[in-house]
mmCIF file as gemmi writes it, N, C-alpha and C atoms, coordinates in Angstrom:
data_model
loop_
_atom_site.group_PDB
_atom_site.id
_atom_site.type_symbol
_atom_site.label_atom_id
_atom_site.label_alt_id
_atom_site.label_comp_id
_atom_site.label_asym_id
_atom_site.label_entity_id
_atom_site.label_seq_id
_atom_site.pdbx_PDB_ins_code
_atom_site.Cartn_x
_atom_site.Cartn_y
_atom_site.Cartn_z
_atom_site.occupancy
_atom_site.B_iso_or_equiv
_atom_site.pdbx_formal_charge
_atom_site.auth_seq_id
_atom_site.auth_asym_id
_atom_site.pdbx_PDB_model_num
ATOM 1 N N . UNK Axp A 1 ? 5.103 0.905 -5.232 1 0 ? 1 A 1
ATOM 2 C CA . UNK Axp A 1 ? 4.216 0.113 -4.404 1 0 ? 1 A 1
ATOM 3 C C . UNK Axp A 1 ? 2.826 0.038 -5.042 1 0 ? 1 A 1
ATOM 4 N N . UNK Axp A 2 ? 2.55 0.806 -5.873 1 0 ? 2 A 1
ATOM 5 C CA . UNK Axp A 2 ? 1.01 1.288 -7.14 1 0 ? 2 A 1
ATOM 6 C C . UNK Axp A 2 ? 1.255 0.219 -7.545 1 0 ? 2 A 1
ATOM 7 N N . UNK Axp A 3 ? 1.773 -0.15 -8.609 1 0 ? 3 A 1
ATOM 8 C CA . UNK Axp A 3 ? 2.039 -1.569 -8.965 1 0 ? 3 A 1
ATOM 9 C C . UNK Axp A 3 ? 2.187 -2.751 -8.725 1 0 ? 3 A 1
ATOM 10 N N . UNK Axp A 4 ? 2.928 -2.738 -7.23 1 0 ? 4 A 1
ATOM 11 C CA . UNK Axp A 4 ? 2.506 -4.417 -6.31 1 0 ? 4 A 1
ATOM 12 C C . UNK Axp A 4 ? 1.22 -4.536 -6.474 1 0 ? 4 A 1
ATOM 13 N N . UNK Axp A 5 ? 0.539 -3.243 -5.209 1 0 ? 5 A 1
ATOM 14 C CA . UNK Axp A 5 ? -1.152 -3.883 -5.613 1 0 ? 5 A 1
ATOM 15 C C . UNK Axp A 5 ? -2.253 -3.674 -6.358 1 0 ? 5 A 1
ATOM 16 N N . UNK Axp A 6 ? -1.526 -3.248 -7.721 1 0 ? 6 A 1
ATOM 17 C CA . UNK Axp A 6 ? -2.04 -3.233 -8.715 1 0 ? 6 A 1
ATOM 18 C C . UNK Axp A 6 ? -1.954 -4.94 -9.088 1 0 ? 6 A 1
ATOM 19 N N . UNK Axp A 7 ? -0.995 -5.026 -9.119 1 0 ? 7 A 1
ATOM 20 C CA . UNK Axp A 7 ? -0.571 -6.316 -9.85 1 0 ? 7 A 1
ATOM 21 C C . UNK Axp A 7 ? -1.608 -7.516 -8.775 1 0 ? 7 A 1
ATOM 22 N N . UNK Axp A 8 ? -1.394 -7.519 -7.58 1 0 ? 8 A 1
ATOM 23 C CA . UNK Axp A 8 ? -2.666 -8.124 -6.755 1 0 ? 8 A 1
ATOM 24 C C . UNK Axp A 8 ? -3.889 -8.156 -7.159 1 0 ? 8 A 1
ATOM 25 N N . UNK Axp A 9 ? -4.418 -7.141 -7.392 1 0 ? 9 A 1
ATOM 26 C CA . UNK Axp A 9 ? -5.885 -6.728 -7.526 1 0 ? 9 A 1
ATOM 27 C C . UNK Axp A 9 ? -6.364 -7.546 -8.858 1 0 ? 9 A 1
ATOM 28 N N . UNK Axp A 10 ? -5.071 -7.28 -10.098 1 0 ? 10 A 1
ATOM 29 C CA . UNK Axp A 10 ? -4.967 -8.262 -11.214 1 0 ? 10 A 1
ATOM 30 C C . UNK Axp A 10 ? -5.174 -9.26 -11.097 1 0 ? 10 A 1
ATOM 31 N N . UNK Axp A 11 ? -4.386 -10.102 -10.446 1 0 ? 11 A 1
ATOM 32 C CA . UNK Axp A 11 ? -3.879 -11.447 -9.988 1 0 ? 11 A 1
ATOM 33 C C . UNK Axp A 11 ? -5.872 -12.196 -9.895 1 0 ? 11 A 1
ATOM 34 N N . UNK Axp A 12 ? -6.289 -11.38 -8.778 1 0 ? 12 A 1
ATOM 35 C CA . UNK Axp A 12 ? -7.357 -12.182 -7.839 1 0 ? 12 A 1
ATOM 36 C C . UNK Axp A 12 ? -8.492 -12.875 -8.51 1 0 ? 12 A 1
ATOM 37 N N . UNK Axp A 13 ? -9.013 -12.121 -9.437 1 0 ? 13 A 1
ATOM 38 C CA . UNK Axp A 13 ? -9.292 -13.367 -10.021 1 0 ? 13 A 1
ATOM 39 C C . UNK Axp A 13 ? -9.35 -14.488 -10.744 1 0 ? 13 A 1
ATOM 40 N N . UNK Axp A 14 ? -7.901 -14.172 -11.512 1 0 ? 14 A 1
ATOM 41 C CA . UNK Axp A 14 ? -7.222 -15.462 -12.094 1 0 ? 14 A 1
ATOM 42 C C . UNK Axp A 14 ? -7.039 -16.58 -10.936 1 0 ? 14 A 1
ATOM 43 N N . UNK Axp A 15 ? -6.435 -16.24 -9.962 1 0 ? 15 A 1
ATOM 44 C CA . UNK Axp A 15 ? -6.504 -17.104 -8.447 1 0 ? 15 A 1
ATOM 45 C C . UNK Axp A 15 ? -7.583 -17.728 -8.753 1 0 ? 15 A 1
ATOM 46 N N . UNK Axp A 16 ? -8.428 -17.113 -8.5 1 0 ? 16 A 1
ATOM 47 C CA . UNK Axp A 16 ? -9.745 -17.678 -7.452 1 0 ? 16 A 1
ATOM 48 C C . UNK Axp A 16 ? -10.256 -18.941 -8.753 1 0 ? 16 A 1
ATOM 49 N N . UNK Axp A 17 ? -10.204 -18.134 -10.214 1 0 ? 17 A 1
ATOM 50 C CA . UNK Axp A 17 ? -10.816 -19.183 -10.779 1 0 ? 17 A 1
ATOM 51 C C . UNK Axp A 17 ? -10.074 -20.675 -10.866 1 0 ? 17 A 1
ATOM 52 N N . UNK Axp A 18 ? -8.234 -20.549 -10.474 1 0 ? 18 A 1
ATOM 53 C CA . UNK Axp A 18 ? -6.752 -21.651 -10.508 1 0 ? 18 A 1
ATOM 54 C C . UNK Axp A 18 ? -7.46 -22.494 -9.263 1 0 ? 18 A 1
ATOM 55 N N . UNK Axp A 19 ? -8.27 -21.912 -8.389 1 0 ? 19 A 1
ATOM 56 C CA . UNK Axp A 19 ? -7.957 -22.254 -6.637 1 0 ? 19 A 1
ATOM 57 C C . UNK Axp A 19 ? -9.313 -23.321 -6.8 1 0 ? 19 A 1
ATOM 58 N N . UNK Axp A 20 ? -8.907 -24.725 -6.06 1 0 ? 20 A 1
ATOM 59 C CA . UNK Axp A 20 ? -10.058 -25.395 -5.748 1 0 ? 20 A 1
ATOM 60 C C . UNK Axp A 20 ? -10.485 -24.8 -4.632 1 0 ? 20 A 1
ATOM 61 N N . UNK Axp A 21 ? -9.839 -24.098 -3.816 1 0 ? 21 A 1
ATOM 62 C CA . UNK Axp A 21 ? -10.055 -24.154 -2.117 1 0 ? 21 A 1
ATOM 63 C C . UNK Axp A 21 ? -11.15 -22.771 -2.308 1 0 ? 21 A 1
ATOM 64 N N . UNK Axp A 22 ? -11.728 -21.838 -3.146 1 0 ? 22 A 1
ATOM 65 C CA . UNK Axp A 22 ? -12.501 -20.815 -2.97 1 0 ? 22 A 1
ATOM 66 C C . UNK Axp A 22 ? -11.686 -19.412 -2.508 1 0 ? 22 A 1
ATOM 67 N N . UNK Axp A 23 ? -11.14 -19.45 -2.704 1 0 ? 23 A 1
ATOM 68 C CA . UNK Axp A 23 ? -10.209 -18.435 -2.598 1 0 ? 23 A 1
ATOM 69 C C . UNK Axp A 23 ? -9.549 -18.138 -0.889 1 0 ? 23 A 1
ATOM 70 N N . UNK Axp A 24 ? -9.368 -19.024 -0.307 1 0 ? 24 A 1
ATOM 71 C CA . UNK Axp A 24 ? -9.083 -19.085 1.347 1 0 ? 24 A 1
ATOM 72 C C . UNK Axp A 24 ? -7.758 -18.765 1.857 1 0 ? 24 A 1
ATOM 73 N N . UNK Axp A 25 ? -6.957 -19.262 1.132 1 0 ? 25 A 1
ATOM 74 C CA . UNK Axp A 25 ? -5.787 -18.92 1.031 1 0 ? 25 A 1
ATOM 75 C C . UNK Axp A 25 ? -5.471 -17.478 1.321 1 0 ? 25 A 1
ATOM 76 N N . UNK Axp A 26 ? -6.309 -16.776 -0.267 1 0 ? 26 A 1
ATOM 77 C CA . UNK Axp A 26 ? -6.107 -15.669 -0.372 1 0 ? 26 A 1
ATOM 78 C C . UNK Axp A 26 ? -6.865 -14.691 0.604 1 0 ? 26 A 1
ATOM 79 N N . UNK Axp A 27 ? -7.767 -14.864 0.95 1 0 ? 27 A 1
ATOM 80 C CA . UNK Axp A 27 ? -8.68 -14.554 1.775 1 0 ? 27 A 1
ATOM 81 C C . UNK Axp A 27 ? -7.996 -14.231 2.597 1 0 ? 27 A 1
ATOM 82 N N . UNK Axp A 28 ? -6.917 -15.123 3.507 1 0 ? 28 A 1
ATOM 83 C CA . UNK Axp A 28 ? -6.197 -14.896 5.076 1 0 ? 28 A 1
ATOM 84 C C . UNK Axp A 28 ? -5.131 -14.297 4.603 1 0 ? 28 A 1
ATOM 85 N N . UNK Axp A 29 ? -4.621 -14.198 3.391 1 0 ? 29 A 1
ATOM 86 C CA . UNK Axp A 29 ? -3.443 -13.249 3.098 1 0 ? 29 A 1
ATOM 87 C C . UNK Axp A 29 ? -3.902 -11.793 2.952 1 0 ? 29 A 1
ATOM 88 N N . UNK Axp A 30 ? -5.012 -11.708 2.543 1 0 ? 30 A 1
ATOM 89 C CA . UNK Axp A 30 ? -5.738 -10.517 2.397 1 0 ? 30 A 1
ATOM 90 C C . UNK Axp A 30 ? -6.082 -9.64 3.647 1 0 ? 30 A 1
ATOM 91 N N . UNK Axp A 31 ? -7.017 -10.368 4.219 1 0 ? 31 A 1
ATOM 92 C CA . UNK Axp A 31 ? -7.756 -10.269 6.124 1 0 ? 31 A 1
ATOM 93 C C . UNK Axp A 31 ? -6.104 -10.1 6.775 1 0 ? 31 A 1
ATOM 94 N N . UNK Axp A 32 ? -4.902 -10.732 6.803 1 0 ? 32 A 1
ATOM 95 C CA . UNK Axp A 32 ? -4.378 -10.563 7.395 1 0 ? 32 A 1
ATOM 96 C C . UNK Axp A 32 ? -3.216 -9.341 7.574 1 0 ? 32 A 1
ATOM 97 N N . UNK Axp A 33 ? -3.039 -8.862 5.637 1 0 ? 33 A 1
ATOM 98 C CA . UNK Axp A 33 ? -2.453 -7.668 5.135 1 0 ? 33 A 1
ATOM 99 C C . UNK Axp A 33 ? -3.51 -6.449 5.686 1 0 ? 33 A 1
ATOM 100 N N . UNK Axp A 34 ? -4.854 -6.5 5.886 1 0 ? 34 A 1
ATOM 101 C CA . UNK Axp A 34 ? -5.387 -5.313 6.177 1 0 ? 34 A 1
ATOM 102 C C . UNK Axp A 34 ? -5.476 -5.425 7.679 1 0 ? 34 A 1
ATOM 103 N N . UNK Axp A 35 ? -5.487 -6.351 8.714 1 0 ? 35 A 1
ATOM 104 C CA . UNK Axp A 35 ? -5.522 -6.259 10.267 1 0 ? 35 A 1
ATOM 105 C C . UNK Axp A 35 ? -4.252 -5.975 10.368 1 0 ? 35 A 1
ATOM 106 N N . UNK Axp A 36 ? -4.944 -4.023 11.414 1 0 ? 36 A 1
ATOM 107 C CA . UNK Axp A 36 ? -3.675 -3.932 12.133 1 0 ? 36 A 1
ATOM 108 C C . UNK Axp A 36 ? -3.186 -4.688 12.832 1 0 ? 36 A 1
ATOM 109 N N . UNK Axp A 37 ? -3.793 -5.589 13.668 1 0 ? 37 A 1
ATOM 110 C CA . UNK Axp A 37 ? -3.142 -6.411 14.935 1 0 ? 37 A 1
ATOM 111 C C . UNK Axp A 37 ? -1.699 -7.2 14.688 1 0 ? 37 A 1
ATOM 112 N N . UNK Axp A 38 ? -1.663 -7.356 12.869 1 0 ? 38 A 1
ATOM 113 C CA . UNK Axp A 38 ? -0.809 -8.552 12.418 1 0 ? 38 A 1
ATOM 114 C C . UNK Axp A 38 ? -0.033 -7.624 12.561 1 0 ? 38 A 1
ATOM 115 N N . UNK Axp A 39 ? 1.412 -8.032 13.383 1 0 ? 39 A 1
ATOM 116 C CA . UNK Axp A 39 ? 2.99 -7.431 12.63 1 0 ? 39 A 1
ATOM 117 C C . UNK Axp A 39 ? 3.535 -7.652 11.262 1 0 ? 39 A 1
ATOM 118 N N . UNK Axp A 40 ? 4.206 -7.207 11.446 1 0 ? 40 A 1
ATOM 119 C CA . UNK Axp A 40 ? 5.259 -7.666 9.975 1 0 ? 40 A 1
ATOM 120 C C . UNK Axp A 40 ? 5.779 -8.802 10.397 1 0 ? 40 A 1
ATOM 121 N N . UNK Axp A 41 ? 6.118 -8.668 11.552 1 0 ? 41 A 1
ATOM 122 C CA . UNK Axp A 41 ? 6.787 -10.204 11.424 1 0 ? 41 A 1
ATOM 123 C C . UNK Axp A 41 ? 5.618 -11.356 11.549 1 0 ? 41 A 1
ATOM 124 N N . UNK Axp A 42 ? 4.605 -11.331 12.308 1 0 ? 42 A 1
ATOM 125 C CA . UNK Axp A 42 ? 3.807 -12.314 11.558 1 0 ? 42 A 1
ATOM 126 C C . UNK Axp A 42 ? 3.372 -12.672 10.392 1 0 ? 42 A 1
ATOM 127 N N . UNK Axp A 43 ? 3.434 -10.889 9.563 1 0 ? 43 A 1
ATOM 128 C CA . UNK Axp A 43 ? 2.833 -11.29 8.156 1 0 ? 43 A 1
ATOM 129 C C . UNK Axp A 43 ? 3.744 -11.861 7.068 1 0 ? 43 A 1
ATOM 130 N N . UNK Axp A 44 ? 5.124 -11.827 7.402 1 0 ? 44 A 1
ATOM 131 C CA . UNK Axp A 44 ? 6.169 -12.168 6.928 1 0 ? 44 A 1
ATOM 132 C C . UNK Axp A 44 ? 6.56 -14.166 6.545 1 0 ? 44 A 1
ATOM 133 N N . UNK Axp A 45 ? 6.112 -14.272 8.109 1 0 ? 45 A 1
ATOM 134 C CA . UNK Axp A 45 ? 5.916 -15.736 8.549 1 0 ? 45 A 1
ATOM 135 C C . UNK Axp A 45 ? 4.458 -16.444 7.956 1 0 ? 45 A 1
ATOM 136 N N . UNK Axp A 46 ? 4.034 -15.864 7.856 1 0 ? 46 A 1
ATOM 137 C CA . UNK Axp A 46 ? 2.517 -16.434 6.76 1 0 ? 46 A 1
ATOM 138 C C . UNK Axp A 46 ? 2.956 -16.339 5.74 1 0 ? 46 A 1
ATOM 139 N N . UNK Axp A 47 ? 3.254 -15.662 4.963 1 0 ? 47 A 1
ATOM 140 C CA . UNK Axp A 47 ? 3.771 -15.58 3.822 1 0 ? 47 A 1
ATOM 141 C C . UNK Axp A 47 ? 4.847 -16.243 3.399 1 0 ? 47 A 1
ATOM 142 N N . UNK Axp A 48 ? 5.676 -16.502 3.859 1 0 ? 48 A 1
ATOM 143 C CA . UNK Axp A 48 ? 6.823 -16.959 3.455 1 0 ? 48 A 1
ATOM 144 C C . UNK Axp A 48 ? 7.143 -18.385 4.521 1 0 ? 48 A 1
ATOM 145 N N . UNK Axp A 49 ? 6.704 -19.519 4.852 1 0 ? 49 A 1
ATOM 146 C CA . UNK Axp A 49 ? 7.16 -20.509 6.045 1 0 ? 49 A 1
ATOM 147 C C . UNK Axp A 49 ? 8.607 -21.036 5.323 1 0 ? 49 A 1
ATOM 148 N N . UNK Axp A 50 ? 8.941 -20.95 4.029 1 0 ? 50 A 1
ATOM 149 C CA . UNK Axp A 50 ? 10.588 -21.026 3.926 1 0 ? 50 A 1
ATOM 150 C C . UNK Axp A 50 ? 11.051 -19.902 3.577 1 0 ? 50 A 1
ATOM 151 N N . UNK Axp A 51 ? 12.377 -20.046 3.66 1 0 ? 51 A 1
ATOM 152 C CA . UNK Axp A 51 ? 13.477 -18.767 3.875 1 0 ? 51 A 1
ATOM 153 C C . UNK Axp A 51 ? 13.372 -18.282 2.196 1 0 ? 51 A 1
ATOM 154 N N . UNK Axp A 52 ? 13.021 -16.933 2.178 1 0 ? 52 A 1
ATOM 155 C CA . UNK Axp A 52 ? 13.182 -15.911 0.606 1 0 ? 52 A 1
ATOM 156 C C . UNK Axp A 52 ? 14.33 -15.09 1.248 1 0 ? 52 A 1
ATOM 157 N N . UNK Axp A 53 ? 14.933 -14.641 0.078 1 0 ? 53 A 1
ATOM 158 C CA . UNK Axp A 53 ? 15.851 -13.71 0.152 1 0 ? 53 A 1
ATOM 159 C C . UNK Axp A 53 ? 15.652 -12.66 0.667 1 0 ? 53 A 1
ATOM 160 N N . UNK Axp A 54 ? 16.527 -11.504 0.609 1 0 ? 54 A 1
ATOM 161 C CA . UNK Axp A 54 ? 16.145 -10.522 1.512 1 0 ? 54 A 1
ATOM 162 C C . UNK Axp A 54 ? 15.54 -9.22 0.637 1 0 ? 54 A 1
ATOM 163 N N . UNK Axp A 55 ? 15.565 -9.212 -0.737 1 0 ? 55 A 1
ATOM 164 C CA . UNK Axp A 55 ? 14.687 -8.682 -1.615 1 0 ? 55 A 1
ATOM 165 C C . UNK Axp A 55 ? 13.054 -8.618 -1.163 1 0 ? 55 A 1
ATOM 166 N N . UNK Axp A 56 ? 12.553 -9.932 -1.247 1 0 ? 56 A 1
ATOM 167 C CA . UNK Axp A 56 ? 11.583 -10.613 -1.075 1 0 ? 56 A 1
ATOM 168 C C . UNK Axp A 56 ? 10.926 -10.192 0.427 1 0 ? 56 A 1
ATOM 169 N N . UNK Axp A 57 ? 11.652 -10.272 1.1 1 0 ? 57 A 1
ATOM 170 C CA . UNK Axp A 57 ? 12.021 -10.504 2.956 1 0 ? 57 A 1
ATOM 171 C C . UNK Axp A 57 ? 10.862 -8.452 2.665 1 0 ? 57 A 1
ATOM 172 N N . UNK Axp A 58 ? 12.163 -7.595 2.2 1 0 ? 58 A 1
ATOM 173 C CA . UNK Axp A 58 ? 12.035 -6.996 2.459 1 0 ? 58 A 1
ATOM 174 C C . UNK Axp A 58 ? 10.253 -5.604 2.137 1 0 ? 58 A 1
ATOM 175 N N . UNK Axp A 59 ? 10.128 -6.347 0.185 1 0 ? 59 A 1
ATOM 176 C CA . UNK Axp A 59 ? 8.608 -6.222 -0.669 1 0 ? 59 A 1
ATOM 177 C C . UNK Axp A 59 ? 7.571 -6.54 0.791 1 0 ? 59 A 1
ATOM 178 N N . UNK Axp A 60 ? 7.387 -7.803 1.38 1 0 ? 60 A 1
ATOM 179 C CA . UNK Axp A 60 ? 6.352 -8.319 2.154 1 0 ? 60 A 1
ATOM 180 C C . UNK Axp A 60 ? 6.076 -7.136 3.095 1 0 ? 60 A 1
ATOM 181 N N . UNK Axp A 61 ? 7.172 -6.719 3.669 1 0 ? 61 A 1
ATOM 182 C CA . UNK Axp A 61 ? 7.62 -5.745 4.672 1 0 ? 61 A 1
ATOM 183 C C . UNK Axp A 61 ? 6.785 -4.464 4.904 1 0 ? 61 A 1
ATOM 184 N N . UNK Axp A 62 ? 7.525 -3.689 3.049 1 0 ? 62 A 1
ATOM 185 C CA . UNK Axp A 62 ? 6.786 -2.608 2.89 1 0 ? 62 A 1
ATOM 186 C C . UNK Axp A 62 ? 5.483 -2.814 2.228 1 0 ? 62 A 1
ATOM 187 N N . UNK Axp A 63 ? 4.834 -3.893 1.81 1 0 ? 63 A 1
ATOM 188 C CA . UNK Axp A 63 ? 3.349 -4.582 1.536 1 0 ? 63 A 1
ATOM 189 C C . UNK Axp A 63 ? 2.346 -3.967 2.742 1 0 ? 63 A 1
ATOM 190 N N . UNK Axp A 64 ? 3.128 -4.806 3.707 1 0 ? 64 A 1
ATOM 191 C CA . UNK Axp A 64 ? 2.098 -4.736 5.18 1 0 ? 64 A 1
ATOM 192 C C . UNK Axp A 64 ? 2.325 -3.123 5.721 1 0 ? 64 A 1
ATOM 193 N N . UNK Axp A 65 ? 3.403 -2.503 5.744 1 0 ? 65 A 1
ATOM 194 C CA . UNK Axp A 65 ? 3.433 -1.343 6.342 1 0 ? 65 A 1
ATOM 195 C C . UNK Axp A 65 ? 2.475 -0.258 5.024 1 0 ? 65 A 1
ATOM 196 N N . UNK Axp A 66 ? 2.545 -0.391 4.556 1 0 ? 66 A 1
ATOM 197 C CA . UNK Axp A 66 ? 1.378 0.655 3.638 1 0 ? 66 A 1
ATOM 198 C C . UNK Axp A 66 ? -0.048 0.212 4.182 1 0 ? 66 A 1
ATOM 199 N N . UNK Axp A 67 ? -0.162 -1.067 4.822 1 0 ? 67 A 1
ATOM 200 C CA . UNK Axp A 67 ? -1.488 -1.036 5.243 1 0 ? 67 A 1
ATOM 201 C C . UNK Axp A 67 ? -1.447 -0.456 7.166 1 0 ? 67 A 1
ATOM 202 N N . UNK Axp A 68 ? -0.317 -0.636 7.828 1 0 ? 68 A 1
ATOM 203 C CA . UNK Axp A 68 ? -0.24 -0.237 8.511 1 0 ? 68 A 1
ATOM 204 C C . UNK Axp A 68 ? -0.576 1.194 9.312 1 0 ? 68 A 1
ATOM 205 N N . UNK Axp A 69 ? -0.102 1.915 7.705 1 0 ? 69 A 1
ATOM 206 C CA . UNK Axp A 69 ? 0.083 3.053 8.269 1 0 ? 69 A 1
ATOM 207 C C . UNK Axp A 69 ? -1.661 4.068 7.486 1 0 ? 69 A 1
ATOM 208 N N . UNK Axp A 70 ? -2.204 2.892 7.47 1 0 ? 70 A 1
ATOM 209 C CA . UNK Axp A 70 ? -3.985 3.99 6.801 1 0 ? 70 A 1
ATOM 210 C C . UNK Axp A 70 ? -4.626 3.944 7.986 1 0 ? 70 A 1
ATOM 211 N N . UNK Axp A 71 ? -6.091 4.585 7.524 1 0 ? 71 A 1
ATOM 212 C CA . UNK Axp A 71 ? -6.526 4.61 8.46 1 0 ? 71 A 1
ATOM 213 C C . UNK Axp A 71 ? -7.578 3.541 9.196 1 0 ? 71 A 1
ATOM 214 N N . UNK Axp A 72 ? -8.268 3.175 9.889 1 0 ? 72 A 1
ATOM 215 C CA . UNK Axp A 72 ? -9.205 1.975 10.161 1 0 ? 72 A 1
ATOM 216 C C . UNK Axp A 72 ? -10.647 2.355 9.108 1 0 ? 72 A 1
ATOM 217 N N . UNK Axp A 73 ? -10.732 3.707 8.682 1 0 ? 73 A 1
ATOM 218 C CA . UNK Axp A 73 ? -11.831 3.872 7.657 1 0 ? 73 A 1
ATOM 219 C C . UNK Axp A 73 ? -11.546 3.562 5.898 1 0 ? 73 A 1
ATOM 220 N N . UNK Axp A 74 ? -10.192 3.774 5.942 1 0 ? 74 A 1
ATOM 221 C CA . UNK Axp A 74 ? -9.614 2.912 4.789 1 0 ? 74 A 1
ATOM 222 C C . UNK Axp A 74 ? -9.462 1.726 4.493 1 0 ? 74 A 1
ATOM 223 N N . UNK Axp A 75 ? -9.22 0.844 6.307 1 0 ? 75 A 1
ATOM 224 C CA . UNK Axp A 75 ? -9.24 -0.848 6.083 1 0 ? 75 A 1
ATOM 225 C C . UNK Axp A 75 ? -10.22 -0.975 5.848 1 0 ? 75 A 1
ATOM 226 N N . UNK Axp A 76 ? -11.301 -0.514 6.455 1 0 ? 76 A 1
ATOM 227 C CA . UNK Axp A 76 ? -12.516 -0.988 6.216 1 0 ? 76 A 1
ATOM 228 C C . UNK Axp A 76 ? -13.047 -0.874 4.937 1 0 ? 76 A 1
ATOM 229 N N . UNK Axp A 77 ? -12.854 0.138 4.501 1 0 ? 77 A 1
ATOM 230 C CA . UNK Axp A 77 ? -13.201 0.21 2.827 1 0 ? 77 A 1
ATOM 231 C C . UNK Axp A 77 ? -12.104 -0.91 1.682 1 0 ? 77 A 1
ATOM 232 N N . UNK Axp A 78 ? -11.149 -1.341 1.991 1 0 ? 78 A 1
ATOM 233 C CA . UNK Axp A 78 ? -10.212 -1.653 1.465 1 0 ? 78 A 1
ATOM 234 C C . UNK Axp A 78 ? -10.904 -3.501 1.527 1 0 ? 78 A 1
ATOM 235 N N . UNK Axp A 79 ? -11.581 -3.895 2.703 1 0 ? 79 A 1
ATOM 236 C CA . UNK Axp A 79 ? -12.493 -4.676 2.861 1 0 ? 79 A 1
ATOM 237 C C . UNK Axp A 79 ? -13.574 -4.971 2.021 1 0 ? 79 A 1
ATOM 238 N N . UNK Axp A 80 ? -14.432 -3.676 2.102 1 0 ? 80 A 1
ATOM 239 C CA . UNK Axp A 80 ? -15.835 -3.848 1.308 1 0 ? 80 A 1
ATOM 240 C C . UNK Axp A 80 ? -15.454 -4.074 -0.237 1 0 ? 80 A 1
ATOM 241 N N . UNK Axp A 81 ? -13.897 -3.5 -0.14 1 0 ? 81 A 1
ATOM 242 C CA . UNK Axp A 81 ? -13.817 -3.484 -2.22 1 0 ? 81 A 1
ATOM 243 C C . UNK Axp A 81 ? -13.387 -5.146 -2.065 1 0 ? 81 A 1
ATOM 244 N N . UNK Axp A 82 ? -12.412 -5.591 -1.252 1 0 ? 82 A 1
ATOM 245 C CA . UNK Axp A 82 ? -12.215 -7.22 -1.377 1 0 ? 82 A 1
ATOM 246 C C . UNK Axp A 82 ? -13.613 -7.82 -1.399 1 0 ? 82 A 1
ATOM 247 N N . UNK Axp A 83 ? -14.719 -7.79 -0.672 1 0 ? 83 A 1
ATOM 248 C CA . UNK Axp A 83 ? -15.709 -8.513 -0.465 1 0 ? 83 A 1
ATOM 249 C C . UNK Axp A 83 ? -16.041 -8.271 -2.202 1 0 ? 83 A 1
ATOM 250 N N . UNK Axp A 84 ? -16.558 -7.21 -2.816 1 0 ? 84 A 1
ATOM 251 C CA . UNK Axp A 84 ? -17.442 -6.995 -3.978 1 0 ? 84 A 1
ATOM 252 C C . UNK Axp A 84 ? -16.39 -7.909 -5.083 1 0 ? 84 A 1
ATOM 253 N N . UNK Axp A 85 ? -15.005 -7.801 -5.094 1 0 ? 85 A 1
ATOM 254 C CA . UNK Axp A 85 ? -14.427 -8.567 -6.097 1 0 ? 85 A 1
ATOM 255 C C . UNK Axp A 85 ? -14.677 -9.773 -5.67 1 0 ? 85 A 1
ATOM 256 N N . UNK Axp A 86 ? -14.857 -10.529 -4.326 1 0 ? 86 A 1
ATOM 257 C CA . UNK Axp A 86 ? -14.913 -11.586 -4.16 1 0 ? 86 A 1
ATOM 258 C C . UNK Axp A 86 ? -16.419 -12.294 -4.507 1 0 ? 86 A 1
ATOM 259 N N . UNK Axp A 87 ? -17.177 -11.6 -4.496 1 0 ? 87 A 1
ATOM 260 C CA . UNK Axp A 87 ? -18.611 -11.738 -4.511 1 0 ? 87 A 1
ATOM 261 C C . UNK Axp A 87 ? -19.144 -11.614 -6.338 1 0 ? 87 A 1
ATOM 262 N N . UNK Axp A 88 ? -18.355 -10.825 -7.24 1 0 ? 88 A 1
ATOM 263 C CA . UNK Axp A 88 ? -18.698 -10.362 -8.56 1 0 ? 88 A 1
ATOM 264 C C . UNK Axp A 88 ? -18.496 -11.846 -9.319 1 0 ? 88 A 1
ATOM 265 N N . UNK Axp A 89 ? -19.321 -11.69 -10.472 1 0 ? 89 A 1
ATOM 266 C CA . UNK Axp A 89 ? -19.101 -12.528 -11.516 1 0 ? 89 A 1
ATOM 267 C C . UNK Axp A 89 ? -17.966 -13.12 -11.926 1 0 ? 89 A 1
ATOM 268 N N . UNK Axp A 90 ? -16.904 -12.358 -11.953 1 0 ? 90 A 1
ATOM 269 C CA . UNK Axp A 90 ? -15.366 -12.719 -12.459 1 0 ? 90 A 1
ATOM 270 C C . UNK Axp A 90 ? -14.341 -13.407 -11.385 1 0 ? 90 A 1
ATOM 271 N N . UNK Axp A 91 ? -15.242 -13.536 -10.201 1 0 ? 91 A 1
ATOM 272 C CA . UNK Axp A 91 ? -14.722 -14.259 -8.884 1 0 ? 91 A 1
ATOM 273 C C . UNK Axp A 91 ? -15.314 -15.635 -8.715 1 0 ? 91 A 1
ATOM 274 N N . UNK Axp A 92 ? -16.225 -16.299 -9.483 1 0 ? 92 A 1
ATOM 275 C CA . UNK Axp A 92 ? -16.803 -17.3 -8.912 1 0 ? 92 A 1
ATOM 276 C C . UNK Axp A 92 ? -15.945 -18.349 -8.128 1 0 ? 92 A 1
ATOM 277 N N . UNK Axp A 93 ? -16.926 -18.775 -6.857 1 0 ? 93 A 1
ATOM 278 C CA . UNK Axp A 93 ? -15.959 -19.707 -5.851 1 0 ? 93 A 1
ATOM 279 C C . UNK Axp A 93 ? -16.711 -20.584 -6.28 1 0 ? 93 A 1
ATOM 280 N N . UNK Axp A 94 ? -16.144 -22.077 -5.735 1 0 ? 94 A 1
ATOM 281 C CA . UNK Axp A 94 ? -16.444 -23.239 -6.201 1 0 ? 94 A 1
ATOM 282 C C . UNK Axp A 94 ? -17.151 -23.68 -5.077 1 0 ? 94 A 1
ATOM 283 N N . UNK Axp A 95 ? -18.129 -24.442 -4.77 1 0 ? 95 A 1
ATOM 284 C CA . UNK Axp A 95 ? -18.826 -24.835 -4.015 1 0 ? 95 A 1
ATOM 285 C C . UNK Axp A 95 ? -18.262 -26.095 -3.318 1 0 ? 95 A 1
């Protein structure tokens, strides 16, 4: 699971610089992987609006439950580090 969001953390700002939209997308996939309020099955249904296999089905699953199960002083920090990558040089959003 080190490696999914490793591989995320990678990803973000290649995104952001691919993304006309400013990174929004990612933003609500992000906001929505760290709010407890979201289930799995909502976060499942954001993620996926057509049918993935059950491989796939199942990665999203244990994605959201590792955020599930921290603490609200970890989301919150897990926050401030999204904001600073989103905010740093290697993130620029498009106006």
């Amino acid at each position: 699971m080190k490696l999914v969001v490793l591989f995320m953390l990678v990803t973000i700002p290649i995104y952001c610089y691919a993304s006309g939209s400013g990174c929004s997308i990612l933003d609500n996939v992000i906001n929505s992987a760290i709010d407890p309020s979201v289930s799995e099955k909502d976060y499942l249904e954001l993620l996926s609006p057509d049918q993935h296999g059950p491989y796939v089905k199942k990665a999203i699953k244990h994605f959201k439950q590792c955020f599930l199960d921290q603490s609200q002083e970890t989301l919150a920090n897990v926050q401030v580090m999204m904001d600073a990558i989103f905010n740093s040089s290697s993130c620029q959003q498009s106006s």
